[in-house]
PDBQT receptor file of N, H, CA, C and O in Angstrom, charges set to zero:
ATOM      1  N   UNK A   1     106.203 140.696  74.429  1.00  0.00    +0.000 N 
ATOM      2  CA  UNK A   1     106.694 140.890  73.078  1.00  0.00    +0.000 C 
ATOM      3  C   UNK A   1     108.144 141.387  73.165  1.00  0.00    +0.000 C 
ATOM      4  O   UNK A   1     108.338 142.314  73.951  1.00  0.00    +0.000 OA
ATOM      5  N   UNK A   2     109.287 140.865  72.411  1.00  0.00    +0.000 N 
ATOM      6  H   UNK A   2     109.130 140.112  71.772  1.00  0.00    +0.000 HD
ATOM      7  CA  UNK A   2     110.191 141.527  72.155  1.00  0.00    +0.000 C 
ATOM      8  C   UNK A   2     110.407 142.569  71.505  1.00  0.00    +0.000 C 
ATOM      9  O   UNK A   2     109.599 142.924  70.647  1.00  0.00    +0.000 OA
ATOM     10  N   UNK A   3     111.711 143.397  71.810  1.00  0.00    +0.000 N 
ATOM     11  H   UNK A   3     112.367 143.109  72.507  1.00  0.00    +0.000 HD
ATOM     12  CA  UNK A   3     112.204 144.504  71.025  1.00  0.00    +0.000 C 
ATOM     13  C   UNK A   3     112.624 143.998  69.742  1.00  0.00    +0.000 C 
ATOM     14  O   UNK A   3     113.279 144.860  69.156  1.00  0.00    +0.000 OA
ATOM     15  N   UNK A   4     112.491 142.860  69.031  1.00  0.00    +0.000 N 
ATOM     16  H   UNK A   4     111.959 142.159  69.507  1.00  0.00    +0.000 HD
ATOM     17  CA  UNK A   4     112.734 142.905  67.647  1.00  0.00    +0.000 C 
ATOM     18  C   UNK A   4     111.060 142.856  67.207  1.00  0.00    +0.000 C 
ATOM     19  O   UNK A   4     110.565 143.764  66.539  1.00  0.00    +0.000 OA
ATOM     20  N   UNK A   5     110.387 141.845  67.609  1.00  0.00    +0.000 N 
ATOM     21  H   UNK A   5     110.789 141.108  68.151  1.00  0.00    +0.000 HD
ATOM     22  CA  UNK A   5     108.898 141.954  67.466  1.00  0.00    +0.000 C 
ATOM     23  C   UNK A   5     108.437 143.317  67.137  1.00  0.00    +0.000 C 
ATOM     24  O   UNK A   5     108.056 143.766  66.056  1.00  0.00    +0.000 OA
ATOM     25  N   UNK A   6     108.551 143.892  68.306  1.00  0.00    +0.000 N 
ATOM     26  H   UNK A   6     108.860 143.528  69.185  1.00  0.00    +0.000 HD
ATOM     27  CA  UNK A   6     107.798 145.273  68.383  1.00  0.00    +0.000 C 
ATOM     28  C   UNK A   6     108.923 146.235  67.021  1.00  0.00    +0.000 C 
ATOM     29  O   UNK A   6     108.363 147.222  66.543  1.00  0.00    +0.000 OA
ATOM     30  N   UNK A   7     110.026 146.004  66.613  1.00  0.00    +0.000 N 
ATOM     31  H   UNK A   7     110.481 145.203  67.001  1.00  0.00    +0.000 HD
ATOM     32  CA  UNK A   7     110.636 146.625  65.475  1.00  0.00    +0.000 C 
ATOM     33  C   UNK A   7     109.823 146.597  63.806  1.00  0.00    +0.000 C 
ATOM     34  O   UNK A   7     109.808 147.504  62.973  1.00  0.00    +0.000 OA
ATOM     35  N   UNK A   8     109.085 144.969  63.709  1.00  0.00    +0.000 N 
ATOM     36  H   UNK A   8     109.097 144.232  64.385  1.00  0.00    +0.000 HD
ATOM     37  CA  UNK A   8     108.585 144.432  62.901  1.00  0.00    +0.000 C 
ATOM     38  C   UNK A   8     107.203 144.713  62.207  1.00  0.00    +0.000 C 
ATOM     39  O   UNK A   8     106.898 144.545  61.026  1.00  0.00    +0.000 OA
ATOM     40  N   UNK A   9     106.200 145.340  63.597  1.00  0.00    +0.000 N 
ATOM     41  H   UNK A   9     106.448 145.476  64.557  1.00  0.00    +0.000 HD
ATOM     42  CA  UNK A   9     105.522 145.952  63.767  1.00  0.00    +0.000 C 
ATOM     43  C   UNK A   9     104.525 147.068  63.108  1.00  0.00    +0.000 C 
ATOM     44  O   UNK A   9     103.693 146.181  62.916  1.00  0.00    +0.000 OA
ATOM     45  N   UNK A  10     103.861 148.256  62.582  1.00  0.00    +0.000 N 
ATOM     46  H   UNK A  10     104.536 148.977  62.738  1.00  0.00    +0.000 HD
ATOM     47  CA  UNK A  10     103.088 148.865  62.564  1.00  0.00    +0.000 C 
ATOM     48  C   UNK A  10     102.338 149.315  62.759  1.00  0.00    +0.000 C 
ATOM     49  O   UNK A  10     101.509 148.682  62.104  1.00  0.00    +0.000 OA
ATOM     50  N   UNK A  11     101.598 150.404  63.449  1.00  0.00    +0.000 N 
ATOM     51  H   UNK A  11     102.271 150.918  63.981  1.00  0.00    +0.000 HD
ATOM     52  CA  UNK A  11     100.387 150.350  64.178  1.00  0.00    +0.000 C 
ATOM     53  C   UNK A  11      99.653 151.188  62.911  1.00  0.00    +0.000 C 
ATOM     54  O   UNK A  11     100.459 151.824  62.233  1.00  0.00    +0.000 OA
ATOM     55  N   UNK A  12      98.278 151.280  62.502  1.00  0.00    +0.000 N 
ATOM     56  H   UNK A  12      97.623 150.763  63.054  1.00  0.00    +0.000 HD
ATOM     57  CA  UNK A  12      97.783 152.438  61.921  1.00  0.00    +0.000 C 
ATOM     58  C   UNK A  12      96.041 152.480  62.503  1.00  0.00    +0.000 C 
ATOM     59  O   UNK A  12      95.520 151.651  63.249  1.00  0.00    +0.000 OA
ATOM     60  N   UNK A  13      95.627 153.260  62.118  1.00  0.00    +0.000 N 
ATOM     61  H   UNK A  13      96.051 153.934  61.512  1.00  0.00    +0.000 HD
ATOM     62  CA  UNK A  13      93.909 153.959  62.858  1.00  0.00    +0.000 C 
ATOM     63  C   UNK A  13      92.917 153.057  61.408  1.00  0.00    +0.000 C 
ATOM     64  O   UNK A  13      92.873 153.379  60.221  1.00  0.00    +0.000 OA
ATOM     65  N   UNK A  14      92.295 151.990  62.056  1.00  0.00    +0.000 N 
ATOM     66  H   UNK A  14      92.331 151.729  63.020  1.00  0.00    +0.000 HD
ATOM     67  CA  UNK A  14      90.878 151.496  61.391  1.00  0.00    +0.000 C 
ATOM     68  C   UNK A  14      89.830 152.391  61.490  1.00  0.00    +0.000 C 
ATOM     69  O   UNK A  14      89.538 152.519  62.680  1.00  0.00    +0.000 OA
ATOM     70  N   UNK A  15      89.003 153.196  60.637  1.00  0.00    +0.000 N 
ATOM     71  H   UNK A  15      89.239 153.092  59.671  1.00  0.00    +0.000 HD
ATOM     72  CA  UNK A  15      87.657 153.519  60.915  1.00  0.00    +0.000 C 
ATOM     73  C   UNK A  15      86.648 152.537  60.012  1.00  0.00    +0.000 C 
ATOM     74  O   UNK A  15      86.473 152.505  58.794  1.00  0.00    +0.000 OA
ATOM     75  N   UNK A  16      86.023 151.707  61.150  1.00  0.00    +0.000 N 
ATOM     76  H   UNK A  16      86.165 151.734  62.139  1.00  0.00    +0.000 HD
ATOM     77  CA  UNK A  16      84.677 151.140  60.706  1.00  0.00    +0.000 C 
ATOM     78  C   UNK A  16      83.894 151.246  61.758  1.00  0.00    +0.000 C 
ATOM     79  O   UNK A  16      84.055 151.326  62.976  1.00  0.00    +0.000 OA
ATOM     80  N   UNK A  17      82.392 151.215  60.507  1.00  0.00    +0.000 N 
ATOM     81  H   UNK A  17      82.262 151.150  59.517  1.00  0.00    +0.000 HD
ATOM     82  CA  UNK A  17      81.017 151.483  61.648  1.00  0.00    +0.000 C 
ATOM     83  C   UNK A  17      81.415 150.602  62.875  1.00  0.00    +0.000 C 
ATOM     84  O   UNK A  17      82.383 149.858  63.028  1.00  0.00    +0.000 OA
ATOM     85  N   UNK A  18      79.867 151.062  64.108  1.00  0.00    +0.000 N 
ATOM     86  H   UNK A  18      79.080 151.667  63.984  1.00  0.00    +0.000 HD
ATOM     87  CA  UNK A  18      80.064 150.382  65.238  1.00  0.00    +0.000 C 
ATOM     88  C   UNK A  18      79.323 148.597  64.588  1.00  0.00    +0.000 C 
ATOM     89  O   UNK A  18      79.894 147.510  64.678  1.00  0.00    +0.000 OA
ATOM     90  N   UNK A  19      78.389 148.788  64.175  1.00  0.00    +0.000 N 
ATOM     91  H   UNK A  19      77.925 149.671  64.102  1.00  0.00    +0.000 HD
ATOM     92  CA  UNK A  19      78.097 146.967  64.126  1.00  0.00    +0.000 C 
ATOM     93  C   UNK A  19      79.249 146.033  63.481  1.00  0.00    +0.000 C 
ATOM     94  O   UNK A  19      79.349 144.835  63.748  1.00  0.00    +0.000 OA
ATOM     95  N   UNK A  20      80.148 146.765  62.556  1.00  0.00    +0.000 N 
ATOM     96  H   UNK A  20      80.067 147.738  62.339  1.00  0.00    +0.000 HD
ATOM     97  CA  UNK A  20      80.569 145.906  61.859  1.00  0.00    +0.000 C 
ATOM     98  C   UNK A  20      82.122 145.256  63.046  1.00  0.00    +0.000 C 
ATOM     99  O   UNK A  20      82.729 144.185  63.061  1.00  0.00    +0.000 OA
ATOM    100  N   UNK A  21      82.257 146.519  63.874  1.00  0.00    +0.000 N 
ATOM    101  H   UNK A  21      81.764 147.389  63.863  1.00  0.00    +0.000 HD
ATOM    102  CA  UNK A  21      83.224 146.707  65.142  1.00  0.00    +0.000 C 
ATOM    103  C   UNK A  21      82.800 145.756  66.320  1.00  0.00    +0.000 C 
ATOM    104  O   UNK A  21      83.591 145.106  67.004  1.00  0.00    +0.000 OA
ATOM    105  N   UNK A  22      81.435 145.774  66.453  1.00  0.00    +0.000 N 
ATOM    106  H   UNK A  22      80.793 146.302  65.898  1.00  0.00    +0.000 HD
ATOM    107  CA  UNK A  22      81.034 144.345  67.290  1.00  0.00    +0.000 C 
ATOM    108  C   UNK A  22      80.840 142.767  66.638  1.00  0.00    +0.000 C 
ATOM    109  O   UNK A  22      80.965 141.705  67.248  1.00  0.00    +0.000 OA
ATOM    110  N   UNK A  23      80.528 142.952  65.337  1.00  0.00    +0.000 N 
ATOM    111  H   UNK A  23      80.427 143.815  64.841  1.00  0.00    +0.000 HD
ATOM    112  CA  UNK A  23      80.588 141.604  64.474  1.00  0.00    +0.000 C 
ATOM    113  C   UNK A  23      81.658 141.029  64.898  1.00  0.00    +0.000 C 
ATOM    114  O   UNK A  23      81.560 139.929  65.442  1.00  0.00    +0.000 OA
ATOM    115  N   UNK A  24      83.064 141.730  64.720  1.00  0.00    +0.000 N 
ATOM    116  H   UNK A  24      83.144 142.623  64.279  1.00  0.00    +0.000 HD
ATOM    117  CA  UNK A  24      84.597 141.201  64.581  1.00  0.00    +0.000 C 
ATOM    118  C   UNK A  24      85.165 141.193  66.017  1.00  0.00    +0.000 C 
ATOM    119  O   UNK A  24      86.156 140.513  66.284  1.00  0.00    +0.000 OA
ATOM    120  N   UNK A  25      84.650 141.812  66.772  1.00  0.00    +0.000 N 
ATOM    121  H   UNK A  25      83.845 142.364  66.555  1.00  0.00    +0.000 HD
ATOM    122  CA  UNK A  25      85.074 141.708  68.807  1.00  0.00    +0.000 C 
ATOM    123  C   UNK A  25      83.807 140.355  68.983  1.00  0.00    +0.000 C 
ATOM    124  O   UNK A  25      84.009 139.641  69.966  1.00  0.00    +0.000 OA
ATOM    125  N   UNK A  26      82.882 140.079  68.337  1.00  0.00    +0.000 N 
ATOM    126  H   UNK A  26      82.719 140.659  67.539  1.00  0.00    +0.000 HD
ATOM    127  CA  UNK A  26      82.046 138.654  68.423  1.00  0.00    +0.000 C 
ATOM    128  C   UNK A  26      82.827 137.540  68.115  1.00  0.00    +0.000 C 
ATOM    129  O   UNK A  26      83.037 136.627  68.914  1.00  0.00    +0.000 OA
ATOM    130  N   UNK A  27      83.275 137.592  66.946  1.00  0.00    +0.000 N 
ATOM    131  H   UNK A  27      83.104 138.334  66.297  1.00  0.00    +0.000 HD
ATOM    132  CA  UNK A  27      83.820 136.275  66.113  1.00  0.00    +0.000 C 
ATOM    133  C   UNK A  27      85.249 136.494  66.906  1.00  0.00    +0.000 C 
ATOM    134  O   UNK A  27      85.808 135.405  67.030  1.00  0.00    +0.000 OA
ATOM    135  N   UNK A  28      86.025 137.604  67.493  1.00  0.00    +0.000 N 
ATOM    136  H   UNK A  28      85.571 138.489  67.392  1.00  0.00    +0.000 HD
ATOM    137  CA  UNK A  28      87.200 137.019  67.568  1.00  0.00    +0.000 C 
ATOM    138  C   UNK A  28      86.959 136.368  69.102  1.00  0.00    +0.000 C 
ATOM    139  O   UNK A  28      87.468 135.265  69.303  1.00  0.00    +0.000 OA
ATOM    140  N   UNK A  29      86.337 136.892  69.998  1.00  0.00    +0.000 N 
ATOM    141  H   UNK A  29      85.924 137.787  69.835  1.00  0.00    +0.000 HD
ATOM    142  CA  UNK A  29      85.925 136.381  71.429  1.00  0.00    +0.000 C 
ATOM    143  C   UNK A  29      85.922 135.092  70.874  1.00  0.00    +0.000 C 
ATOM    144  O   UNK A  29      86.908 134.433  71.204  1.00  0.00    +0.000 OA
ATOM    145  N   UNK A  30      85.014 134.449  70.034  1.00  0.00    +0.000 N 
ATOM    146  H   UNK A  30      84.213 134.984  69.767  1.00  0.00    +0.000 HD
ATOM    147  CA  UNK A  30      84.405 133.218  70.155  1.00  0.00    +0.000 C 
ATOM    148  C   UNK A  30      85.738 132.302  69.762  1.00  0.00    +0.000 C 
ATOM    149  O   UNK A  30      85.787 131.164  70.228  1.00  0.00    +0.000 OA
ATOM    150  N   UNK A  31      86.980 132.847  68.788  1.00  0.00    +0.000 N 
ATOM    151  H   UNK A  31      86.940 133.772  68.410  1.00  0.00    +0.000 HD
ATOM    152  CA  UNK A  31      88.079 131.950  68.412  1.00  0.00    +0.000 C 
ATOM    153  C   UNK A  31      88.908 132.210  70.025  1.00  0.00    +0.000 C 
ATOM    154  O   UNK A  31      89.434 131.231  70.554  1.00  0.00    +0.000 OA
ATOM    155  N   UNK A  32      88.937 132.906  70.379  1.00  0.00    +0.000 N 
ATOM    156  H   UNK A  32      88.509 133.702  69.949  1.00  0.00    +0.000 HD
ATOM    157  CA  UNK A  32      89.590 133.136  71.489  1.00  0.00    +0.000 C 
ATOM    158  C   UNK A  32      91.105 134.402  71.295  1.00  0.00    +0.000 C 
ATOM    159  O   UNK A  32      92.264 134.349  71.707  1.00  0.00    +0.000 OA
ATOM    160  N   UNK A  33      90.388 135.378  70.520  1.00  0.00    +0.000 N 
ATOM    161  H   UNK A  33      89.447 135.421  70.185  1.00  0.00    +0.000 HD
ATOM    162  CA  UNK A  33      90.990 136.138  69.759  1.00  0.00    +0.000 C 
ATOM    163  C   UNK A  33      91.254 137.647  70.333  1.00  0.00    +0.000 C 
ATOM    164  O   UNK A  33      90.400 138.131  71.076  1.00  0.00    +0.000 OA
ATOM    165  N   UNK A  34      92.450 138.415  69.992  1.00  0.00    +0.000 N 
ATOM    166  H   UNK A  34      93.144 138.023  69.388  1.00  0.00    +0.000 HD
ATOM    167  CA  UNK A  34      91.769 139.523  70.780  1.00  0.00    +0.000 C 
ATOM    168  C   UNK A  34      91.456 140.184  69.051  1.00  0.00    +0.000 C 
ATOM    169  O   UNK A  34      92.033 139.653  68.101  1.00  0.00    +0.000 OA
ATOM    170  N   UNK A  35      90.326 141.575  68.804  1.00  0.00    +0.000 N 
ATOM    171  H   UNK A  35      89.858 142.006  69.575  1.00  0.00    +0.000 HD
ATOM    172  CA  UNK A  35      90.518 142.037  67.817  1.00  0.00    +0.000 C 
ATOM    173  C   UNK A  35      91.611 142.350  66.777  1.00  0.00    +0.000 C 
ATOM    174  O   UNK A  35      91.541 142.442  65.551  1.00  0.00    +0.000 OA
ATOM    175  N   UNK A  36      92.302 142.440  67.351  1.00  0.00    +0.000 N 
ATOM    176  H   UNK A  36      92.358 142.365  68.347  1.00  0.00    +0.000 HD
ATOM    177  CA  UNK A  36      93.470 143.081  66.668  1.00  0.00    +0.000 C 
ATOM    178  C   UNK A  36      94.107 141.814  65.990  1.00  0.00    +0.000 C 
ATOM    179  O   UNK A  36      94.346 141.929  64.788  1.00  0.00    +0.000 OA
ATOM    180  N   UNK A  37      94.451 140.475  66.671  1.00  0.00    +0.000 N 
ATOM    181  H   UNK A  37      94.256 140.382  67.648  1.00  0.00    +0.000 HD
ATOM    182  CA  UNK A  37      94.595 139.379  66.401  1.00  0.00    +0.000 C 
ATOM    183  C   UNK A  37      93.845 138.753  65.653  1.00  0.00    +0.000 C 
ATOM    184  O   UNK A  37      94.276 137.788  65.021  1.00  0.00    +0.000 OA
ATOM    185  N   UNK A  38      92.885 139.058  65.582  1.00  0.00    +0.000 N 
ATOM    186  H   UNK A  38      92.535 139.841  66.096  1.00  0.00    +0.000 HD
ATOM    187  CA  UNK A  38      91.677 138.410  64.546  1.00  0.00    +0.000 C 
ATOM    188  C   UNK A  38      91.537 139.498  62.801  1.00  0.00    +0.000 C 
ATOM    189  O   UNK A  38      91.243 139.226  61.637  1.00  0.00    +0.000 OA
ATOM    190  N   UNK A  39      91.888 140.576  63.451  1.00  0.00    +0.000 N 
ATOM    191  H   UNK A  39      92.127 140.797  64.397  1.00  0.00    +0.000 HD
ATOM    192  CA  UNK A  39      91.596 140.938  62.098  1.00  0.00    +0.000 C 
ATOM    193  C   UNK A  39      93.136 140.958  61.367  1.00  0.00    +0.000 C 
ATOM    194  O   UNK A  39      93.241 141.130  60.152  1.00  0.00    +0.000 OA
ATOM    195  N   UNK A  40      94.287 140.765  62.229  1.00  0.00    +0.000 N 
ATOM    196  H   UNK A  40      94.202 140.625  63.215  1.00  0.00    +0.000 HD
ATOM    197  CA  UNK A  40      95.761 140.335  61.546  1.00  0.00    +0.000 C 
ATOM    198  C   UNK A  40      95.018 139.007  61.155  1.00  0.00    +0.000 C 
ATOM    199  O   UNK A  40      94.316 139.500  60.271  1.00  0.00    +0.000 OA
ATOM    200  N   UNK A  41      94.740 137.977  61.167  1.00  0.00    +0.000 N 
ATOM    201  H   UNK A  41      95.310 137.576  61.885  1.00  0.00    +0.000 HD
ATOM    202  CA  UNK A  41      94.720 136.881  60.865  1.00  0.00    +0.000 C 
ATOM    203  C   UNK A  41      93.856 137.031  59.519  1.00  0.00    +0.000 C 
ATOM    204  O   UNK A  41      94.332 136.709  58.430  1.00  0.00    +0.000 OA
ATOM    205  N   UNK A  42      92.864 137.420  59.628  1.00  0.00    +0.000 N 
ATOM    206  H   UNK A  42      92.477 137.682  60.512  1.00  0.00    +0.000 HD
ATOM    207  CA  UNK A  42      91.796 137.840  57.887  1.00  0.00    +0.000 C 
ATOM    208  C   UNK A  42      92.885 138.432  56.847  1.00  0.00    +0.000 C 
ATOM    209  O   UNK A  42      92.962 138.045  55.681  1.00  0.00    +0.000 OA
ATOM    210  N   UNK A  43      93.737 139.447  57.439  1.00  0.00    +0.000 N 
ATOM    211  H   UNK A  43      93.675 139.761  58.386  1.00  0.00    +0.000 HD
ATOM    212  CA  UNK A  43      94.354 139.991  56.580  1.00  0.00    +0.000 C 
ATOM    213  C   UNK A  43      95.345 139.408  55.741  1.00  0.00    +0.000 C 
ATOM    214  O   UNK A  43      95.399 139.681  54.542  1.00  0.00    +0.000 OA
ATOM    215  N   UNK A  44      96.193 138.564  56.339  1.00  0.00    +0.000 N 
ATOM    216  H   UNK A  44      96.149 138.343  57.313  1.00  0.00    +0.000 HD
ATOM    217  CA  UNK A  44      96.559 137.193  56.285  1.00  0.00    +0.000 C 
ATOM    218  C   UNK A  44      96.424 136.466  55.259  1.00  0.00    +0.000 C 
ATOM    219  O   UNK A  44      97.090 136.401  54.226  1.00  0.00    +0.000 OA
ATOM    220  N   UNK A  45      95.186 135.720  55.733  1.00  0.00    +0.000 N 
ATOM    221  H   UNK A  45      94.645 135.773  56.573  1.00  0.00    +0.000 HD
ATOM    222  CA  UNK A  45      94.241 134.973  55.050  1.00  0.00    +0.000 C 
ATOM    223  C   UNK A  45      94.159 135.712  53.578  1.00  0.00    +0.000 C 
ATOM    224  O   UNK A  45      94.725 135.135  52.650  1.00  0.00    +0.000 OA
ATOM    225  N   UNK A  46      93.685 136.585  53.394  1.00  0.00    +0.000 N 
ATOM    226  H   UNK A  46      93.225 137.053  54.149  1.00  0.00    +0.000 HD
ATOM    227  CA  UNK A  46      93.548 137.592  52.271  1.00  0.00    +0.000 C 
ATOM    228  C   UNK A  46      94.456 137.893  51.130  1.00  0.00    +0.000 C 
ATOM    229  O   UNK A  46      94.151 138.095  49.955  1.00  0.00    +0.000 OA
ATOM    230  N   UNK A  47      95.745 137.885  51.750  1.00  0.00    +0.000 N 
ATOM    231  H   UNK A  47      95.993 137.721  52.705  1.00  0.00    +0.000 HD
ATOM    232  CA  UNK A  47      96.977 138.422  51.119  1.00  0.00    +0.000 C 
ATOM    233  C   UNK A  47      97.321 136.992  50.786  1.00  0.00    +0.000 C 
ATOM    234  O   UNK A  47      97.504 136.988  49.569  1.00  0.00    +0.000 OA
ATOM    235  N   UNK A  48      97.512 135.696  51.292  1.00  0.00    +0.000 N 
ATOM    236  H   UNK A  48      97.364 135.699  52.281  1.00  0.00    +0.000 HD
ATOM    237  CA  UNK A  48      97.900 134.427  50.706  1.00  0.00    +0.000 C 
ATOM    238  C   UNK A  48      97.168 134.039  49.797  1.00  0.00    +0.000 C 
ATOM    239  O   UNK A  48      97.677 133.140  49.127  1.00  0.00    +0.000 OA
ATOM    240  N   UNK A  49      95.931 134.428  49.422  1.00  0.00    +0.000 N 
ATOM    241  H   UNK A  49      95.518 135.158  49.966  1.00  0.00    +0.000 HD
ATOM    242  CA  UNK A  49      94.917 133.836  48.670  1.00  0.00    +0.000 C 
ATOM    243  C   UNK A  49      95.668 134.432  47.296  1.00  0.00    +0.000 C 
ATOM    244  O   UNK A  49      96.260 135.504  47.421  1.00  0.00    +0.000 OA
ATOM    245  N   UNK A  50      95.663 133.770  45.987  1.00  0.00    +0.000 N 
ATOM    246  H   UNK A  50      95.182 132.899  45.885  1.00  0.00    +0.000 HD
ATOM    247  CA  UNK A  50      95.529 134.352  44.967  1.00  0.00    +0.000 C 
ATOM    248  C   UNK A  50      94.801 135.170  44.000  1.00  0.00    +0.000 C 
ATOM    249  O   UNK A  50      93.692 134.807  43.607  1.00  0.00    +0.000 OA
ATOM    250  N   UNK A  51      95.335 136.224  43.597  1.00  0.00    +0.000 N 
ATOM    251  H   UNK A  51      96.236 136.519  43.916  1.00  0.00    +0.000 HD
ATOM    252  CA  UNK A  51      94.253 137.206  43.028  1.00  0.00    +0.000 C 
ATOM    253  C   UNK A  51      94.448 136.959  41.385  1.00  0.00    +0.000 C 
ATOM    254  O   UNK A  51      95.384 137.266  40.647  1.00  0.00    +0.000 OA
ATOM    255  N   UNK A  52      93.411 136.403  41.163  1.00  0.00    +0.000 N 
ATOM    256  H   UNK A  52      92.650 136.154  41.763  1.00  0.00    +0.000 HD
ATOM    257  CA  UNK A  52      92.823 136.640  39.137  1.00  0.00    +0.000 C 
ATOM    258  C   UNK A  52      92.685 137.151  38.893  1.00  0.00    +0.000 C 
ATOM    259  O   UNK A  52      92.354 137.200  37.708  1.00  0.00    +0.000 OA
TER     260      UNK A  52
């Protein structure tokens, strides 16, 4: 990663239960995802969608 990348960045602390923490380390393994990458991508997904 670059030093502008890593400028762009944010880190902050998720608390969710443990099943719902293996659901999302399941589904992202299976895209070939790491967590963190998988749940940037939902979030994503989420924020482009339009809200009514």
């Amino acid at each position: 990663m670059t030093n502008d990348a890593k400028k762009t960045r944010k880190n902050f602390t998720l608390r969710i239960k443990d099943d719902l923490s293996d659901k999302i380390a399941k589904e992202a393994d299976s895209l070939g995802l790491t967590k963190t990458a998988f749940i940037t991508m939902i979030i994503h997904k989420a924020m482009n969608q339009k809200i009514s």
